[in-house]
C-alpha positions in Angstrom: -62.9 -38.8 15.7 -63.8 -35.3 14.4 -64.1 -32.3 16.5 -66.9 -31.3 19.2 -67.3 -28.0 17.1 -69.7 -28.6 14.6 -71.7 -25.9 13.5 -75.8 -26.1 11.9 -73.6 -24.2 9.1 -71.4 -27.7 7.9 -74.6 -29.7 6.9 -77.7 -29.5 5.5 -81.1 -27.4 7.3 -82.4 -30.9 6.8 -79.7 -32.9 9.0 -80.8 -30.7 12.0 -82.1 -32.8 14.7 -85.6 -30.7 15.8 -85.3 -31.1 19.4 -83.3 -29.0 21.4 -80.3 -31.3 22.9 -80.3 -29.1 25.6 -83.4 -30.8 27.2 -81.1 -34.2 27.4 -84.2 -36.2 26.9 -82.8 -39.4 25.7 -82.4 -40.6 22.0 -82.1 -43.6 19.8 -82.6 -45.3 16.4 -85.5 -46.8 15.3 -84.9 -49.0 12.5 -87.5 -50.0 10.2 -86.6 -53.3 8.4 -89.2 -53.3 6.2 -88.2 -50.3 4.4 -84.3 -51.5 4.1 -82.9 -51.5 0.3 -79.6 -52.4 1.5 -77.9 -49.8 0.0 -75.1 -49.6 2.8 -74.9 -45.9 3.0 -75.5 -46.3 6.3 -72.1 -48.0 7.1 -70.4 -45.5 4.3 -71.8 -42.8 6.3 -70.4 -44.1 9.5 -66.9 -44.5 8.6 -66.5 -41.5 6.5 -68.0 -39.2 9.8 -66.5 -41.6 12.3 -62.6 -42.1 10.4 -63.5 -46.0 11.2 -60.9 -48.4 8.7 -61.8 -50.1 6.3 -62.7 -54.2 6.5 -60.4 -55.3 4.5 -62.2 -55.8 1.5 -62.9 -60.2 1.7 -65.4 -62.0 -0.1 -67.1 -63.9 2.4 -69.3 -65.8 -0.4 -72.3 -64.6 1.8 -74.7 -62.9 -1.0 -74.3 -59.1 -0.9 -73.2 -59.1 2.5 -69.4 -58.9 2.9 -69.0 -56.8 6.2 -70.1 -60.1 8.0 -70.9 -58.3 11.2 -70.3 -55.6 13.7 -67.4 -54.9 15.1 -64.4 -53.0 15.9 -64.5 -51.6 12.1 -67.8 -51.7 11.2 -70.1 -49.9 13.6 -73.2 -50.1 11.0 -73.4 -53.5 9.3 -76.2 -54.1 7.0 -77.8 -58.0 6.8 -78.4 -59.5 3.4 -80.8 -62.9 4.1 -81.8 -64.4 1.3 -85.3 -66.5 2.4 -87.6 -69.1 0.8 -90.8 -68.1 0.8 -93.2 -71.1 2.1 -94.9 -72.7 0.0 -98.7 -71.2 1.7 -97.1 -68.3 0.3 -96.3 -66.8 -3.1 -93.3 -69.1 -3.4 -89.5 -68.2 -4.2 -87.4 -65.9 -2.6 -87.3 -62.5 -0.8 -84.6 -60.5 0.8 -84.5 -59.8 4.1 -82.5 -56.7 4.7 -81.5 -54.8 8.4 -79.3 -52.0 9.4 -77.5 -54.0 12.6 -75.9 -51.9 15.0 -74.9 -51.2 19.0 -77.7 -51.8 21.0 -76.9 -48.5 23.8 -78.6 -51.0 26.1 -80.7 -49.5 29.4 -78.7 -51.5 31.5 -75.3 -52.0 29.6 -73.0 -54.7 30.7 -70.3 -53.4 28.9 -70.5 -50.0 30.8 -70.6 -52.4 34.1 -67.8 -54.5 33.8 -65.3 -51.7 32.3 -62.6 -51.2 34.9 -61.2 -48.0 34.1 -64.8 -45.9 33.4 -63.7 -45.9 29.4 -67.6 -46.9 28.5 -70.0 -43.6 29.9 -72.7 -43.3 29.7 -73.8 -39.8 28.2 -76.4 -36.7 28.8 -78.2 -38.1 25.5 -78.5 -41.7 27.5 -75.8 -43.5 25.0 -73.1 -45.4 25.5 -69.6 -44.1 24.3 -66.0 -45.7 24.2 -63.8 -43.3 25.5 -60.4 -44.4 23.3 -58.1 -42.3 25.2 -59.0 -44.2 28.8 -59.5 -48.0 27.2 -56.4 -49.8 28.7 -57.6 -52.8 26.1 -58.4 -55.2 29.4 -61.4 -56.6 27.3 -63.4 -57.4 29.7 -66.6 -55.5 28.1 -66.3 -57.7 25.1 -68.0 -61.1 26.6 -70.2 -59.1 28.7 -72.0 -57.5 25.5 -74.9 -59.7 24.8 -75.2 -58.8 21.4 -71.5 -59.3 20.4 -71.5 -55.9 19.2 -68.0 -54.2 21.4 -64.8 -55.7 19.4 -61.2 -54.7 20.1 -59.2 -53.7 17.1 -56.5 -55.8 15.8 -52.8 -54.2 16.4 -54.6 -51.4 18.6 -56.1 -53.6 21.3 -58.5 -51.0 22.5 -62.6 -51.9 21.9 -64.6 -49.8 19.7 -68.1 -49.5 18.6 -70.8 -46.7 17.7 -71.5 -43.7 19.4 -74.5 -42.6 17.6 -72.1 -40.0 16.2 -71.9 -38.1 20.0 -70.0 -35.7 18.4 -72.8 -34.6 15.5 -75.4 -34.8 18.7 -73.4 -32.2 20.4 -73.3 -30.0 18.1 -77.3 -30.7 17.0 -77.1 -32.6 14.1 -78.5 -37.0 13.7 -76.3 -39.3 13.3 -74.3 -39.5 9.9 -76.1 -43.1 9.2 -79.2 -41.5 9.8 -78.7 -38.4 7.5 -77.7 -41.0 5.0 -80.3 -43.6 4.6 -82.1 -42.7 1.2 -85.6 -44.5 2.4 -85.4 -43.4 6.1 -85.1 -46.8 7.3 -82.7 -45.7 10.1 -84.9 -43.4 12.1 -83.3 -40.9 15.5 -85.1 -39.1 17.4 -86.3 -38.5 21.3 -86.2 -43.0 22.6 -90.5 -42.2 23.6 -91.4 -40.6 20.0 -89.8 -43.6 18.3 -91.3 -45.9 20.7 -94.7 -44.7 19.7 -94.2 -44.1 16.0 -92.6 -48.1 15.8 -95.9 -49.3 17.2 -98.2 -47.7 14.7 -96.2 -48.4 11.8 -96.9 -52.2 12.8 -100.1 -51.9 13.0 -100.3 -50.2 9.8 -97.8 -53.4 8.9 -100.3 -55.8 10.1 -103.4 -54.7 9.5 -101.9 -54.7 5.4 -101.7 -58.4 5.8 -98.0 -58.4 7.1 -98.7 -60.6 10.2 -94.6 -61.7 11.2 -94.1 -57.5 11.6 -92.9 -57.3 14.9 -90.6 -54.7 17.4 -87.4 -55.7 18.8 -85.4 -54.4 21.8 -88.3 -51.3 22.3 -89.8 -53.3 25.6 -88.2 -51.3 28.7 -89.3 -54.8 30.7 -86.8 -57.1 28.5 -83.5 -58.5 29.4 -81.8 -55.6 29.2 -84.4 -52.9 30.5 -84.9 -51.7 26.7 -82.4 -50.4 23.6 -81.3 -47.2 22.6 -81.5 -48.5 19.3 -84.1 -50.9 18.5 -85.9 -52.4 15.4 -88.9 -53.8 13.4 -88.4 -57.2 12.2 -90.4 -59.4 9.4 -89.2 -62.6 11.2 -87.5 -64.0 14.1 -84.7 -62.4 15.6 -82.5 -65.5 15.0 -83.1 -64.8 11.2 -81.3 -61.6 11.5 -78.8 -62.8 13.9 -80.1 -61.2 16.8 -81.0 -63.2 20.4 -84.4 -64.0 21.1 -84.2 -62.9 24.6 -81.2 -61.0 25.2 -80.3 -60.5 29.3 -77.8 -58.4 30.9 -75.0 -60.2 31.4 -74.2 -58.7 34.4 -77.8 -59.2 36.1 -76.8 -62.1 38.6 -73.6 -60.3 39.9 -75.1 -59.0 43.0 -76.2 -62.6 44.3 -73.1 -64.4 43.4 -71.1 -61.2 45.2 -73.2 -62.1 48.2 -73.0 -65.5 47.8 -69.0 -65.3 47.4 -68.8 -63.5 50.4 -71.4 -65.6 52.9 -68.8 -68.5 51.4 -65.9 -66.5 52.4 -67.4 -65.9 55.7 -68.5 -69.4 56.3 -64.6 -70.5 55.4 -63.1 -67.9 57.8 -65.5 -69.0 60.6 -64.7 -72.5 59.8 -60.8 -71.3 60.1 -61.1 -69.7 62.9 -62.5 -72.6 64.8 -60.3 -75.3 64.0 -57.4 -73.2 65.3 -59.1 -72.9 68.3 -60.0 -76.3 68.5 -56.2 -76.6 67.7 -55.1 -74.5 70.9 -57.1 -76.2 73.4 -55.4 -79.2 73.1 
C-alpha cells in the first residue's frame, strides 16, 4: 500500500476532499446507479492506487463483466446485468450497471469476530485490514454478510477496500472516486450523502422512474446503516446484493448467555449427582 505522506501537491486541486479530515466526521460512498456507464475506471483506479493484483484475466462468458465479484483482488467490481424490459414497457433490453464494493457496515461483523484486532475501525468511521496483524484465521470471511472480505490465494491473509485510508489521511477521495468520469461514485461527510441520495430519488421518481430506490442508507437496517451505500433501479437481488442484510454477529450475546446458563445448569447437575454419589 503506498505511503501515509501524500501531499495536496501529488494530485489534482480537484481531488481535494472539501472538508477538513481533522473534524473526523465520518465518510462514505454514495453510489448512484443510474448514472453508471460501466466504464470500470473505478476498479482501474483502485488497483493502480491500492498495488491490488490483477484477476487473472478469465472469460467468464458473463457479458462485459469478467471481474465476477469482489474479493481479495478486486476491491471495486463493476455489475453488467443485461434485463428484459417488460412488455408494459418499451420492450427489449437495458443494462443495468453498479459500482459494487465493501459495505464499511455500522455494526461490522467482520471487525467483531477478528481475533487478533487486524479489522479497526478508523477516525473516518471505516473499516481497514490491517495486513501486517491478519494471522489468516479467516474467521471474518463467513461473518461478512455481503461476501465482500476474501483471503488471497498463496497469501492467506483477507483483504478488501479501505476507501483509500491512506489518500483520506492525507486529504484527498478515494482513487475510485477521483476516477469515475460521470460521478457515479460519490464521497463525502455519510449525512451530506444521505441527504443528497434522497433528493436525487425524488427527482428520479417524480421523472417517471418509479423502481429508484436507496440501499444500505437506513441507520435502522440489519446492519445499523453502510458506509458505502447505493441507489438501485431494481431489487437488490438483481445486483446481487441481499434484500435484508443483518449482522451476523447480532445473536451472539444471547447464545453467550444461553451457553453459559447451559454450562451452569450442567455443573449444578454435576455437582449433585456426586453428592448424591457420596451419601451412599
Amino acid at each position: 500500500m503506498p505511503e501515509d505522506n501524500v501531499t495536496e501537491d501529488d494530485v489534482p486541486e480537484d481531488d481535494v476532499v472539501e472538508d477538513d479530515v481533522a473534524e473526523q466526521r465520518r465518510v462514505g460512498f454514495f453510489t448512484d446507479t443510474s448514472i453508471c456507464i460501466g466504464c470500470k475506471a473505478c476498479e482501474v483506479a483502485c488497483k493502480e492506487w491500492n498495488h491490488v493484483p490483477d484477476d487473472g484475466f478469465d472469460f467468464l462468458g458473463q457479458s462485459y463483466d469478467n471481474t465476477g465479484e469482489l474479493g481479495a483482488n478486486t476491491w471495486r467490481h463493476v455489475a453488467f446485468i443485461e434485463q428484459k424490459r417488460g412488455v408494459d414497457r418499451e420492450g427489449g433490453f437495458r443494462w443495468l450497471m453498479s459500482s459494487d464494493v465493501c459495505k464499511h457496515c455500522t455494526s461490522a461483523a467482520c471487525l467483531q469476530v477478528c481475533p487478533t484486532g487486524a479489522l479497526v475501525r478508523t477516525e473516518f468511521g471505516t473499516v481497514v485490514v490491517q495486513d501486517d496483524v491478519c494471522n489468516g484465521c479467516g474467521y471474518c470471511v463467513p461473518a461478512c454478510p455481503f461476501g465482500v472480505i476474501d483471503q488471497r490465494r498463496g497469501d492467506g491473509r483477507v483483504w478488501k477496500c479501505t476507501m483509500c485510508y491512506d489518500r483520506l489521511r492525507g486529504g484527498l477521495e478515494p482513487a475510485c472516486a477521483t476516477a469515475c468520469p460521470t460521478k457515479s461514485i460519490q464521497f463525502g461527510p455519510l449525512d451530506d450523502l444521505r441527504t443528497r441520495a434522497a433528493a436525487r430519488v425524488d427527482t428520479l421518481q417524480a421523472a417517471g422512474v418509479s423502481e429508484a430506490r436507496l440501499y444500505g442508507a437506513d441507520p435502522d437496517d440489519g446492519v445499523d446503516g453502510m458506509g458505502a451505500f447505493f441507489l438501485l433501479l431494481d431489487d437488490p437481488e438483481v445486483y446481487g446484493l441481499p434484500p435484508d442484510p443483518v449482522v451476523t454477529t447480532r445473536d451472539l450475546p444471547s447464545m453467550w448467555r444461553s451457553a453459559a446458563a447451559a454450562a451452569a445448569t450442567l455443573a449444578v447437575g454435576v455437582v449433585t449427582a456426586f453428592a448424591r454419589r457420596g451419601t451412599r
